[in-house]
C-alpha positions in Angstrom: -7.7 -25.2 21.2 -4.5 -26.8 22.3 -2.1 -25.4 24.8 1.6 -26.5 24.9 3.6 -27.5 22.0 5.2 -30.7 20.7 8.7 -31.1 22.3 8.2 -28.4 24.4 8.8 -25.6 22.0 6.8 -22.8 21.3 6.4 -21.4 25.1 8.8 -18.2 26.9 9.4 -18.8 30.1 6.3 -19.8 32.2 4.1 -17.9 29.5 2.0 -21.1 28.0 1.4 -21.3 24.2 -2.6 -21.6 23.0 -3.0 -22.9 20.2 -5.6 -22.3 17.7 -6.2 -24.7 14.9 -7.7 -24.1 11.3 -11.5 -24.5 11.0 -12.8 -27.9 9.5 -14.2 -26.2 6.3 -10.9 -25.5 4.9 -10.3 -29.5 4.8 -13.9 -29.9 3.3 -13.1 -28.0 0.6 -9.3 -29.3 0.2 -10.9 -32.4 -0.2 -13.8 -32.0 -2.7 -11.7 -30.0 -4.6 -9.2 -33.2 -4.8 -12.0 -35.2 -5.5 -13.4 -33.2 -8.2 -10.1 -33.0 -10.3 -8.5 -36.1 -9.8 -12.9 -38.1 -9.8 -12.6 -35.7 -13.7 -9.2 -37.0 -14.3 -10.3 -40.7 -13.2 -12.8 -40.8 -15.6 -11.2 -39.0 -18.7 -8.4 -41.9 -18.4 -10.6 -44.8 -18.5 -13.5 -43.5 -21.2 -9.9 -42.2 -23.0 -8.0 -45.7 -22.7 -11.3 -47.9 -22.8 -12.4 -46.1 -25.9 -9.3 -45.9 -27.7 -6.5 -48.7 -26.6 -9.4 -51.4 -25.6 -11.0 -52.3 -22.0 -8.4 -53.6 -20.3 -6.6 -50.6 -20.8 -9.1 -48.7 -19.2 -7.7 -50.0 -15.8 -5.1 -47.7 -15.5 -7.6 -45.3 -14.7 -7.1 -46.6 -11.2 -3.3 -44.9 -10.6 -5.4 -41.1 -10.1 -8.3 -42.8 -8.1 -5.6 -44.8 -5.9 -3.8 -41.0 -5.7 -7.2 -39.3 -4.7 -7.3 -42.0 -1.6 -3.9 -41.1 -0.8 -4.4 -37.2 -1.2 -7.5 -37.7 1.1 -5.0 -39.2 4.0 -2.4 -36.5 3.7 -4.9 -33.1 3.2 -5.9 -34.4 6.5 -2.4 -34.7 7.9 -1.9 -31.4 6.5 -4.6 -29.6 7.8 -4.3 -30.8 11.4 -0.7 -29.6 11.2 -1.8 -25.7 10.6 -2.4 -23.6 13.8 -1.3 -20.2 15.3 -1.2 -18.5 18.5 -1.5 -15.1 19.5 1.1 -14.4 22.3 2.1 -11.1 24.2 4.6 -9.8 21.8 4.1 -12.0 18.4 2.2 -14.4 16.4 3.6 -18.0 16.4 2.5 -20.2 13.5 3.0 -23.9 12.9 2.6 -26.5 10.1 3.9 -28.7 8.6 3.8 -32.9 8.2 7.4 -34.0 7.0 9.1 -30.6 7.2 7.7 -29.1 10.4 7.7 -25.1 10.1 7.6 -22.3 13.2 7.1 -19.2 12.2 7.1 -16.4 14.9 5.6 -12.7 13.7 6.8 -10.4 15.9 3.8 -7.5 16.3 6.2 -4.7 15.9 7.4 -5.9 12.3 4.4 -5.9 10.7 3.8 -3.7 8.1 0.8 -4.7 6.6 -2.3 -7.5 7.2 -4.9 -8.3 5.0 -7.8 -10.6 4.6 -7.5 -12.6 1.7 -10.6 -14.7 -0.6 -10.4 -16.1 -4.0 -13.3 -17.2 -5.2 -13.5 -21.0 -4.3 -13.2 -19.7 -0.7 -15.5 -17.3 -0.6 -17.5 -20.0 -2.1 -17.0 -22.6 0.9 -17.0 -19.1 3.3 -13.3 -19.2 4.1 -10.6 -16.1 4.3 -6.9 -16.3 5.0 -5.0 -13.6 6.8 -1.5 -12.4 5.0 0.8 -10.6 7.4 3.5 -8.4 5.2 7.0 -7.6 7.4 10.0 -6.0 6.4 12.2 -8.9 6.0 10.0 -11.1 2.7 11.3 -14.1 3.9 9.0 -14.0 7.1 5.7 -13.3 5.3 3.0 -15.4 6.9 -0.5 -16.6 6.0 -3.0 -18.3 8.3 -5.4 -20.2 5.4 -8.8 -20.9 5.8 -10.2 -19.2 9.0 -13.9 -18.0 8.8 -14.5 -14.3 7.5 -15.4 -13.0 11.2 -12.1 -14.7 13.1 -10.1 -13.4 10.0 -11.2 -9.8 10.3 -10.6 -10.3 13.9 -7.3 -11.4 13.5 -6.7 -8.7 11.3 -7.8 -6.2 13.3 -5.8 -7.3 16.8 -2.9 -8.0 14.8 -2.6 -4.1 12.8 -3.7 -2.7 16.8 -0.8 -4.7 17.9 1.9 -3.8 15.4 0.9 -0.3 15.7 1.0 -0.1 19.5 4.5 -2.4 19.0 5.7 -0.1 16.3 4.9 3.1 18.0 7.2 1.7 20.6 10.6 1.4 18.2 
């Protein structure tokens, strides 16, 4: 956990911001899925080029291995920019690596939040939260979190907007 915010922002008043960052299996599987595709991709080129346009064709097979590396670098990036924190009246979120997004959730706009899990997270044990509000265009998600800190999320956040909401 991380308390405080990068240029100061994220905090109301004296009220500081804890932050709560996205659990290292989410990268794990960012990562061998980017490996798996672009390691199929990798070889498919060079048996492809080597087989049909002669060997030293095959070495353009390199360009989606050389993008796997870079892909590696910035999933990592990516990942450590995700967090959220749960304040008093709303949910902040933040991510973002070149264009830096804060999203605040207040707890008495939300209609709806569910636990999300395709299948290649369920696979890995992962479980995003999707918060619904009025306005569409502040629709949230906090990716990857474990099944138990998702249903718990869940949970607080639907007691919240309903104690919020009750209020309006």
């Amino acid at each position: 956990m991380e308390t405080g915010s990068p240029g100061g922002a994220g905090t109301t008043g004296a009220e500081p911001v804890v932050w709560t960052g996205l659990p290292p299996g989410l990268l794990r599987m960012r990562r061998l899925l980017l490996v798996v595709w672009l390691g199929s991709i990798t070889l498919a080129v060079g048996l492809l080029l080597g087989l049909l346009a002669g060997p030293a064709w095959a070495a353009f097979a390199l360009l989606p291995l050389a993008a796997a590396g870079w892909g590696w670098v910035m999933l990592g990036r990516n990942w450590r920019s995700w967090r959220y924190a749960e304040r008093a009246d709303d949910l902040l979120l933040s991510r973002g690596v070149l264009w830096h997004t804060e999203t605040v959730v207040p707890y008495g706009r939300m209609q709806l939040v569910e636990v999300t899990s395709g299948p290649v997270m369920r696979w890995f044990g992962l479980a995003g939260v999707q918060l619904h509000t009025a306005a569409a265009a502040t629709d949230a998600t906090v990716p990857g979190l474990e099944p138990a800190e998702a249903q718990r999320l869940r949970d607080r956040l639907t007691e919240l907007g309903e104690a919020r909401s009750a209020g309006l």
